[in-house]
N, C-alpha and C positions, 0 to 999 in steps of 0.2 A: 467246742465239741468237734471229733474229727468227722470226716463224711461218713465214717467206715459208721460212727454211732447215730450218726443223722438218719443216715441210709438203714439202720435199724430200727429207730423210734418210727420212720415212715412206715416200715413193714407192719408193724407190731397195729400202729395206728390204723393202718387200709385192712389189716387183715379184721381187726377188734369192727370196725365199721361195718365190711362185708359180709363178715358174720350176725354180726346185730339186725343187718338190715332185712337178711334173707331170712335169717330164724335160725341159724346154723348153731348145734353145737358141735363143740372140739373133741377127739377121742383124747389127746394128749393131757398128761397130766398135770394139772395146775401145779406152780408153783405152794408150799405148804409154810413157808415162813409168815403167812398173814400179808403180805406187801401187795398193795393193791396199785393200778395204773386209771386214775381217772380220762377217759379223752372227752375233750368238752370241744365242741361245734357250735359257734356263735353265729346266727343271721343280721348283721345287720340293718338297718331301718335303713332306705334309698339315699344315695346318700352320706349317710353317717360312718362308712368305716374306717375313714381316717381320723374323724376324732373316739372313736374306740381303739383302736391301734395305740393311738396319742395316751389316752386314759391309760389302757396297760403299761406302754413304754414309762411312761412317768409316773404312776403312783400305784395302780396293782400291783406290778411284781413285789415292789417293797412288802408292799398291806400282806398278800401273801407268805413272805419272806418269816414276817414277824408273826406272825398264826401256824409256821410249822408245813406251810404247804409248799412242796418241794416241786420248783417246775423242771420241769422234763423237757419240753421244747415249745415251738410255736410258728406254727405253719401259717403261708398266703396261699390259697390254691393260683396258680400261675394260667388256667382256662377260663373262660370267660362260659358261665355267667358267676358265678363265685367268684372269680378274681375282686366280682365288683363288690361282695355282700358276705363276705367268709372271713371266718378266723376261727384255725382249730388249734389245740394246745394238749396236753399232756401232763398233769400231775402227778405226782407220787407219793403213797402215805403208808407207813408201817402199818397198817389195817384200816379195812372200811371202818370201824367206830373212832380211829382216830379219822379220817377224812371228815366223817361227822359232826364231829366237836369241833374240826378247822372250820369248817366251813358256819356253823353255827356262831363262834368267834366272828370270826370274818365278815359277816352280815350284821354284825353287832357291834362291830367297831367304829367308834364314832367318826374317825380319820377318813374308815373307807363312806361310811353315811354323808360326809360333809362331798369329798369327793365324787360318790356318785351324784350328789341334786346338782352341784354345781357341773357335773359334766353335761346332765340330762336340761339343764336349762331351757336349750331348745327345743328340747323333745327326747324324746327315746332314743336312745340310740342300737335298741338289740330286739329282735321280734320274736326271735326262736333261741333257745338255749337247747340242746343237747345234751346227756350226760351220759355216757357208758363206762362202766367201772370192769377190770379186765386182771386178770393175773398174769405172770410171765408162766410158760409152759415149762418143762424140763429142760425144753430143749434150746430155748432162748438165749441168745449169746448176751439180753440185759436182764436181767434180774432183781 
């Protein structure tokens, strides 16, 4: 991915968050093709964010991969206290009732069920899950 697309999934991401967090709606008009942008914010358990890192690096993305859900990127926040406890990411799905049915799969699949007990062996490793689902505006150089 170049920076030039980094540098816009980052925008897209801080702007979908800022929004969310404040209550803000957008005047701009959503994009109409159905394509939705999930941002999902992981807390990790004290701790454990290296073997969640670990768990996505090695067997998410695939589990994903194979259920249709399109990742977009995946961010460390680089300030500290999230540096120590954060993982945010970015899906993409031709519509929220496909994102639905991914994710319904996905939690259902036996590969990622085996996967997660055995990552969680010693405990939990995620305390908060975030989900903000986002469209690209007109004006968005991603779409």
């Amino acid at each position: 991915m170049s920076p030039r697309n980094i540098l816009t999934v980052f925008a897209i991401l801080a702007a979908a968050i800022i929004g969310y967090r404040l209550g803000q709606t957008t005047t701009a008009k959503a994009d109409t093709s159905g394509k939705v942008f999930e941002i999902r914010t992981y807390t990790a358990e004290p701790g454990k964010l290296d073997a969640l890192h670990a768990r996505f690096r090695d067997h998410t993305l695939a589990i994903f991969k194979k259920h249709g859900m399109a990742s977009v990127a995946y961010f460390a926040p680089t300030d500290k206290p999230r540096s120590e406890n954060t993982l945010t990411y970015i899906l993409s799905f031709p519509s929220r009732d496909a994102a639905t049915k991914a994710w319904a799969e996905f939690r259902n699949d036996p590969e990622w069920q085996r996967v997660s007990k055995e990552s969680e062996a010693n405990g939990k490793l995620v305390t908060k899950v975030e989900s903000v689902f986002a469209q690209a505006t007109d004006y968005s150089p991603m779409k």
